[in-house]
C-alpha positions as CSV (number, residue, x, y, z in Angstrom):
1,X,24.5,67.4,-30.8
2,X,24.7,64.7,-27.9
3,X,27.9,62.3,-28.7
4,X,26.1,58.9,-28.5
5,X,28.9,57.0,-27.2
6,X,29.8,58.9,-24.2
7,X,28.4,57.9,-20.3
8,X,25.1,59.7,-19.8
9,X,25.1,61.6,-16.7
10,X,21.8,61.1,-15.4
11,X,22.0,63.3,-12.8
12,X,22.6,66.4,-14.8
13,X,18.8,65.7,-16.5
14,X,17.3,66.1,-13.3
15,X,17.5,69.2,-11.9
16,X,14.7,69.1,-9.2
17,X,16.2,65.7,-7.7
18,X,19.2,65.8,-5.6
19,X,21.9,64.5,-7.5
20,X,23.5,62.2,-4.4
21,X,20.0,60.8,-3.4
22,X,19.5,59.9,-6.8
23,X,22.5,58.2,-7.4
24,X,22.3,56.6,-4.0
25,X,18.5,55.1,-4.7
26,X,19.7,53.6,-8.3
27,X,23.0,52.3,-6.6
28,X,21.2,50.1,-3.7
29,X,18.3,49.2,-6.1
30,X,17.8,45.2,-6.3
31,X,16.4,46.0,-9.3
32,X,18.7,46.3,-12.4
33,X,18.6,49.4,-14.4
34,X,19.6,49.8,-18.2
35,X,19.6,53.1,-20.1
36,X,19.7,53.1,-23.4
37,X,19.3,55.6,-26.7
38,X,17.3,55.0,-29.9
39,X,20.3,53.0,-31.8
40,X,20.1,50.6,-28.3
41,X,23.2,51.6,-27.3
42,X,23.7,51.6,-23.7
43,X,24.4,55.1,-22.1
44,X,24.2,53.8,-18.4
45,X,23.9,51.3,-15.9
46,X,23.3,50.7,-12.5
47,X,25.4,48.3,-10.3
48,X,22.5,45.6,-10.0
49,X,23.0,44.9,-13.3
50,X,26.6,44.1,-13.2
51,X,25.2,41.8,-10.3
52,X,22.9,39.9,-12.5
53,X,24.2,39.8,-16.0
54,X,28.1,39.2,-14.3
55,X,29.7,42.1,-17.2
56,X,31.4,45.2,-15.3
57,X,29.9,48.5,-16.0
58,X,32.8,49.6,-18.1
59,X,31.7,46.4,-20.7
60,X,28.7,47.6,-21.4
61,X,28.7,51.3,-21.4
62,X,28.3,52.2,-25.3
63,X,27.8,48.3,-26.5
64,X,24.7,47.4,-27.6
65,X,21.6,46.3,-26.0
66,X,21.6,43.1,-27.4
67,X,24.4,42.2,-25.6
68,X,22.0,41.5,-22.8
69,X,19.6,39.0,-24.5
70,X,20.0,35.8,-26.4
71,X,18.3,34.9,-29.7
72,X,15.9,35.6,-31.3
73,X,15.8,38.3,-28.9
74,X,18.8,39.7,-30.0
75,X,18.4,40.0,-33.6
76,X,15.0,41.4,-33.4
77,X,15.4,43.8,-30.7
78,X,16.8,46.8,-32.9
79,X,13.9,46.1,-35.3
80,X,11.6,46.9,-32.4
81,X,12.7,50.0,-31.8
82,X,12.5,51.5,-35.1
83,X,9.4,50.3,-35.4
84,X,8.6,52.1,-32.3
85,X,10.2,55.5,-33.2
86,X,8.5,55.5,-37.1
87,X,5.1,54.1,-35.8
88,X,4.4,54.5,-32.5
89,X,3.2,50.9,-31.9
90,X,5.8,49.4,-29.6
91,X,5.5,45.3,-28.6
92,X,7.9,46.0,-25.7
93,X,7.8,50.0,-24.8
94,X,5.4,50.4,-22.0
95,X,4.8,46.5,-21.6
96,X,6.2,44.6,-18.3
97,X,6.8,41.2,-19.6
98,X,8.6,38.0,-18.8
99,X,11.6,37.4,-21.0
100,X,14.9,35.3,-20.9
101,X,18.4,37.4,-20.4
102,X,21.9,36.0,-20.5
103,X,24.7,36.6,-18.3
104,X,28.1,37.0,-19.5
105,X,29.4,33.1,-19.2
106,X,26.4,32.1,-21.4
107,X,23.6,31.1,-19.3
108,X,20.4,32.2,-19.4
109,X,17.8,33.2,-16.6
110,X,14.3,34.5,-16.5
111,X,13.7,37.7,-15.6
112,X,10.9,40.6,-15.7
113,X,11.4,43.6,-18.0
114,X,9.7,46.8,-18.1
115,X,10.6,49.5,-20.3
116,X,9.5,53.2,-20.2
117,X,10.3,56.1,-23.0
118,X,12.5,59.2,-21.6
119,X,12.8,62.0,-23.5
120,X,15.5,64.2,-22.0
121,X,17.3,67.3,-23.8
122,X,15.7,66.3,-26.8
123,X,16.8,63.0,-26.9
124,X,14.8,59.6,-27.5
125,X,15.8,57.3,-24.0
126,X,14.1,54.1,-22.9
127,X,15.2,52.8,-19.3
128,X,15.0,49.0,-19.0
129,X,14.0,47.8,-15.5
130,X,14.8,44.3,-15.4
131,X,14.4,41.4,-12.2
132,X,16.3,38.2,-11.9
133,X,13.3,36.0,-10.8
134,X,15.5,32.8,-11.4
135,X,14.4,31.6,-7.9
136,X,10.5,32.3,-8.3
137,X,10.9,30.7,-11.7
138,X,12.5,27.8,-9.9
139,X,9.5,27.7,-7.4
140,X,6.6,27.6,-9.9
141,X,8.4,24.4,-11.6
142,X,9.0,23.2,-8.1
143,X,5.1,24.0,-7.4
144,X,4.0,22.7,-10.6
145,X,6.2,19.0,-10.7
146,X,4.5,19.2,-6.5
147,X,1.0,19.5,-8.6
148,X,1.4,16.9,-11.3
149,X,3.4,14.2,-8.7
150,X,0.6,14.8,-6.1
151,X,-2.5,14.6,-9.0
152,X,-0.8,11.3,-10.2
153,X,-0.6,9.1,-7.2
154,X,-2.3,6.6,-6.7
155,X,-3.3,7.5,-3.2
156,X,-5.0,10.5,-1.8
157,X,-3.5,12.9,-0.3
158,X,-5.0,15.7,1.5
159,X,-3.8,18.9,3.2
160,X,-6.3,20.2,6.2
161,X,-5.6,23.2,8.0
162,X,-5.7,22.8,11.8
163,X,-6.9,25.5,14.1
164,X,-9.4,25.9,16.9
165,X,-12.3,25.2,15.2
166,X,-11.4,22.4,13.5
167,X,-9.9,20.5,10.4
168,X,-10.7,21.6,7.1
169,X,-9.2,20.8,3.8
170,X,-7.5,23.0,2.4
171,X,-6.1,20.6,-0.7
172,X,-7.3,17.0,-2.1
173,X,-5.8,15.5,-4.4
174,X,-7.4,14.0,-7.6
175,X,-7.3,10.5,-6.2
176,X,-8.6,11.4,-3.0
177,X,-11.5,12.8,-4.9
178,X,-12.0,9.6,-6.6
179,X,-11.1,7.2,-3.5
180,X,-14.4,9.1,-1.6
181,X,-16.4,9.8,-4.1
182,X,-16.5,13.6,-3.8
183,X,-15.7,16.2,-6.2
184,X,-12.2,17.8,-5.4
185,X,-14.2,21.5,-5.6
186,X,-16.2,20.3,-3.2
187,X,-14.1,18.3,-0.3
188,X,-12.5,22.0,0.3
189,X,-13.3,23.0,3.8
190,X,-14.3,19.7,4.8
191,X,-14.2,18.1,7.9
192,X,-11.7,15.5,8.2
193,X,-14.4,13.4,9.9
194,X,-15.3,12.7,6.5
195,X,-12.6,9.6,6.6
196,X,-14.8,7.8,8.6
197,X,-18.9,6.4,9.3
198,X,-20.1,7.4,12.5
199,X,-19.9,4.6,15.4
200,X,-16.8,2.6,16.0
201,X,-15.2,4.0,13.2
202,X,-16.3,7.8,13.7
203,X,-14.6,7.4,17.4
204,X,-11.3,6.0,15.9
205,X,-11.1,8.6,13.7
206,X,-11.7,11.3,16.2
207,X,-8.6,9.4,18.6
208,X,-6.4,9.9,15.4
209,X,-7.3,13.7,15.1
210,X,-6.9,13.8,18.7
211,X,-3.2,12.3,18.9
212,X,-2.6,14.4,15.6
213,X,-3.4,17.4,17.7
214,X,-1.2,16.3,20.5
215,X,2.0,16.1,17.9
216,X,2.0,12.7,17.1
217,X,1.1,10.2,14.0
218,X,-2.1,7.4,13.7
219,X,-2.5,4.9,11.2
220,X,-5.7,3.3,11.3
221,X,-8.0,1.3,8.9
222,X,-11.3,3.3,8.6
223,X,-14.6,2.6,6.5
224,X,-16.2,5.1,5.1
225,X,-19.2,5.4,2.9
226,X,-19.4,7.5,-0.2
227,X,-22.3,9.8,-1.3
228,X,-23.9,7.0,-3.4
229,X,-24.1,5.1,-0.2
230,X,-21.4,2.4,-1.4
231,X,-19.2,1.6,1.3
232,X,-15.5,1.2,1.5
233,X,-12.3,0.8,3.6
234,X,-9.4,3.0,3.9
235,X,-5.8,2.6,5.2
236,X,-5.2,6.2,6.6
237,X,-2.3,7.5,8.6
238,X,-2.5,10.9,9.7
239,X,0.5,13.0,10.8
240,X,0.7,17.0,11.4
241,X,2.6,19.4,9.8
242,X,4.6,22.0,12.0
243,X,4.7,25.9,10.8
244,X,8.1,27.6,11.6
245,X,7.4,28.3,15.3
246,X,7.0,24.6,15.6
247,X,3.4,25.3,15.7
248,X,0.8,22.4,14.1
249,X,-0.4,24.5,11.9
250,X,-1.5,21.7,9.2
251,X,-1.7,18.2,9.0
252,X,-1.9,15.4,6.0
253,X,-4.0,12.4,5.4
254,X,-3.2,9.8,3.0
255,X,-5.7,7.6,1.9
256,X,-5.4,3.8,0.2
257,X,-8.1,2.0,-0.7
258,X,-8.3,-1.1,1.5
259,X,-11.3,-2.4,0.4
260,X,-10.2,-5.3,-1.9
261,X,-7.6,-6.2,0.7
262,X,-10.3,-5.9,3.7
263,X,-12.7,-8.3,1.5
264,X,-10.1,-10.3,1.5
265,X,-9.8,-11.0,5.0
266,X,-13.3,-11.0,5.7
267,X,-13.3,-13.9,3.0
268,X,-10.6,-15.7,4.4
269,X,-11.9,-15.3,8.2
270,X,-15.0,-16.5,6.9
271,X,-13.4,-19.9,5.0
272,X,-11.3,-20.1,8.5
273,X,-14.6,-20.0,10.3
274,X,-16.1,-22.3,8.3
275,X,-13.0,-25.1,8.4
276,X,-13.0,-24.7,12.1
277,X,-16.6,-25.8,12.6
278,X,-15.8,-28.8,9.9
279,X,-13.0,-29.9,12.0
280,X,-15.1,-29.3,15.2
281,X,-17.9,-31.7,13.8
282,X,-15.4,-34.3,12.5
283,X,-13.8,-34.2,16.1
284,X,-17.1,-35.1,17.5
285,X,-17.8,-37.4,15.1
286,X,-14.4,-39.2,15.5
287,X,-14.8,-38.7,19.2
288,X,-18.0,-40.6,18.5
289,X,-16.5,-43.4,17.3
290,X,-13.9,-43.7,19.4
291,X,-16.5,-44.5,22.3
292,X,-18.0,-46.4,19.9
293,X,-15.1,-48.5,19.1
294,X,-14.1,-48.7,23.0
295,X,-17.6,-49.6,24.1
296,X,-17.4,-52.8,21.2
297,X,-13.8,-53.8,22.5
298,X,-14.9,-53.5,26.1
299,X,-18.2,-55.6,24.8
300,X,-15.7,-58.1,22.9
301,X,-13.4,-58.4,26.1
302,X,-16.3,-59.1,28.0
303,X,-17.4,-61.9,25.3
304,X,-14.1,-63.2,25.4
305,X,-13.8,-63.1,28.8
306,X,-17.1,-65.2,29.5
307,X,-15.9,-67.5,26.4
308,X,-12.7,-68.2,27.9
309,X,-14.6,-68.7,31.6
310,X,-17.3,-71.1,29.6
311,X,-14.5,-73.0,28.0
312,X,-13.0,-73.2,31.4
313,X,-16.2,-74.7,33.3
314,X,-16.6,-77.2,30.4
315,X,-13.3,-78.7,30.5
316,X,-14.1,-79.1,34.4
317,X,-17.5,-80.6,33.7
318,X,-16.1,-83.1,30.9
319,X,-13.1,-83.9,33.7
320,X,-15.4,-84.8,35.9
321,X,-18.0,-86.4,33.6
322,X,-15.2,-88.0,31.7
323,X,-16.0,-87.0,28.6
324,X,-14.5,-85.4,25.7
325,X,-15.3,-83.5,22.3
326,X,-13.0,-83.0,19.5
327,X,-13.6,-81.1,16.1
328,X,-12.7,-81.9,12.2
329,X,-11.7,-79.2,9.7
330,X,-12.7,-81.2,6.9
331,X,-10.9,-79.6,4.3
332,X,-7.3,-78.9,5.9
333,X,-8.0,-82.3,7.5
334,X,-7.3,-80.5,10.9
335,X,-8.1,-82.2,14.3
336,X,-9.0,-80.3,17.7
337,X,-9.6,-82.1,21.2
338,X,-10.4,-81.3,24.2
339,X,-8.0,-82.3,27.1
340,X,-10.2,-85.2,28.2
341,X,-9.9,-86.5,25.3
342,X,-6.0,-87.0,25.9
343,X,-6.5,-88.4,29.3
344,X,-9.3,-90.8,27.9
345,X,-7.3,-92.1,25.3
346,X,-3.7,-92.5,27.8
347,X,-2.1,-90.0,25.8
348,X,0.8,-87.6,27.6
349,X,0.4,-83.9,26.8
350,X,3.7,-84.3,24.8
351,X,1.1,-85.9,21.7
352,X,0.7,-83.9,18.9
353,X,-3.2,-83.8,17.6
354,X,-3.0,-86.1,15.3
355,X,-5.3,-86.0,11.6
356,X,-8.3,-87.6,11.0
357,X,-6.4,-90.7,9.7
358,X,-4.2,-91.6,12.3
359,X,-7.4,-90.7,14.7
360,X,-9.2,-93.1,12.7
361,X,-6.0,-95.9,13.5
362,X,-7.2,-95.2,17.3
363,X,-10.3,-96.1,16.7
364,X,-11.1,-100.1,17.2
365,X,-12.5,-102.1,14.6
366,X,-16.7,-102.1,15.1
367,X,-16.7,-98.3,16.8
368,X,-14.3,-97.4,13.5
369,X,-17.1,-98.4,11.1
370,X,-19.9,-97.0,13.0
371,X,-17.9,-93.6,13.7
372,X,-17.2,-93.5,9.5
373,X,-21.2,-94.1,8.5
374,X,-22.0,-91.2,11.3
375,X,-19.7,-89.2,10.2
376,X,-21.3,-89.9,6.5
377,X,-25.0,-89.5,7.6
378,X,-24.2,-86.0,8.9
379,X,-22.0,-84.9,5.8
380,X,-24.8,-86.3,3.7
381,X,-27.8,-85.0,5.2
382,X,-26.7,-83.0,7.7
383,X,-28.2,-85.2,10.6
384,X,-26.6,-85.1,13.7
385,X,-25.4,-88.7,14.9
């Protein structure tokens, strides 16, 4: 009878393997190896598994399997096996699955486990093959966070692979998808002249792949029209990616819709447009009447000029005539000669005009009377007298 709680010599089961080589391939194997008998006990080890559970051999030679896996692993795994031995039907014997182990400080890891069935000397073995994938684990989360962040921007993103054919996408985003208008299934291995109409646009685009190609980054504002035919505006940079031989072996676009923003601008050069040919017509206008104006002062200057010159020839003609008029502001009672009317009457420029009553004084007795019923005729009747 085989004592169950002794170190199971491999080798010794083997006799058409060289015992050394043997030893040698389980010894260097990245892989861990775990040995165990029908009760789960552990019979034998390889030194990988030290290396990824952190217990020495010695600590798990003859302890039980469970020792290796956390609940509800643990408390189920010797159920497993007798169900395996009286039925046949094994959930884990001759399944490679991914399950969680735990090292000896407590903390738990993913790993890949296979186990076979050995039947050696009469014995019921399994050998466990297990795989710390901790680090490809970590990658896939890495991957799959990468997935979701990327699927819920708000921008597109896509990924083309760059060679000497061309650019083709490789990935798009599902806002990219929805930004153009294209399904995501179908933008794969599309150009990248896609981010652009043809024309003035089309040839921007091809100077951004261009300078891409050259190493370097372009950020341009392209329109674009969708399958529909609806047109709109994007804010794209492009920049390459470098492979580890510092090779461009991919580059990125990242799309924003401008088209809101580019309406705007068109709107507001349009209302800028507009104000500028306002102000351009009220210039004329107010340059219009600024001739205007200066033609009526130069027309007024002129008038007052050939006023002043009339005044001037008939003060000389009532000088030399020796006559004299003088006007009556009836209601302020105001007085206004002309300067023969001073030098008729003797009076030195030092006079003041005097009122209607003191002119009346002036005035001798018959002339006074006749001067007043004149005066009254023309209020009257509006003679002249």
């Amino acid at each position: 009878m085989t004592d169950q709680s002794q170190p199971l010599d491999l080798m010794s089961r083997y006799d058409t393997l060289n015992e050394g080589v043997l030893r040698a391939i389980l010894e260097e194997m990245v892989d861990g190896v775990v040995l165990i008998n029908r009760l789960g006990i552990i019979r034998e080890v390889n030194p990988a598994v030290s290396r990824i559970f952190g217990h020495e051999r010695k600590e798990m030679l003859g302890a039980n399997v469970s020792l290796l896996v956390p609940s509800p692993d643990r408390e189920r795994h010797d159920q497993y096996l007798r169900n395996y031995l009286q039925t046949g039907e094994g959930r884990i014997i001759g399944v490679g699955r991914t399950v969680h182990g735990q090292r000896k400080d407590g903390s738990l890891f993913p790993m890949e486990l296979a186990v076979s069935e050995v039947k050696a000397g009469g014995e019921h073995l399994f050998a466990g093959i297990v795989r710390d994938i901790s680090e490809r684990h970590q990658f896939h989360q890495t991957l799959a966070l990468f997935r979701r962040a990327m699927d819920s921007a708000h921008n597109g993103i896509a990924i083309a692979d760059v060679d000497a054919e061309g650019e083709r996408i490789s990935y798009a985003n599902a806002a990219f998808a929805q930004i153009t208008g294209i399904p995501a299934v179908d933008l794969l291995g599309r150009s990248l002249t896609l981010l652009a109409c043809e024309g003035e646009d089309g040839q921007t685009c091809t100077a951004m792949v261009s300078q891409m190609r050259a190493g370097g980054s372009m950020r341009r504002t392209l329109r674009c029209q969708r399958p529909d035919g609806s047109l709109f505006w994007n804010d794209v940079p492009l920049s390459p990616i470098f492979n580890e031989r510092g090779e461009i072996s991919q580059c990125i676009a990242v799309l924003a819709d401008a088209t809101a923003l580019k309406e705007s601008e068109q709107a507001l050069r349009r209302s800028r447009d507009a104000l500028e040919r306002q102000v351009e017509a009220r210039t004329e206008n107010l340059t219009e009447v600024v001739r205007q104006l200066r033609r009526e002062i130069e027309e007024r200057t002129r008038v007052e000029s050939a006023l002043r010159l009339s005044e001037q020839r008939l003060a000389n003609a009532q000088r030399i005539a020796r006559l004299g008029h003088w006007e009556w502001e009836i209601a302020p009672g105001r007085l206004y000669w002309s300067a023969e009317v001073y030098n008729l009457l003797g009076l030195g420029p030092e006079f003041t005009t005097p009122d209607y009553e003191r002119f009346l004084e002036m005035i001798p007795g018959d002339d006074r009377q006749r001067l007043q019923e004149a005066i009254a005729r023309c209020l009257d009747h509006g003679l002249p007298s």
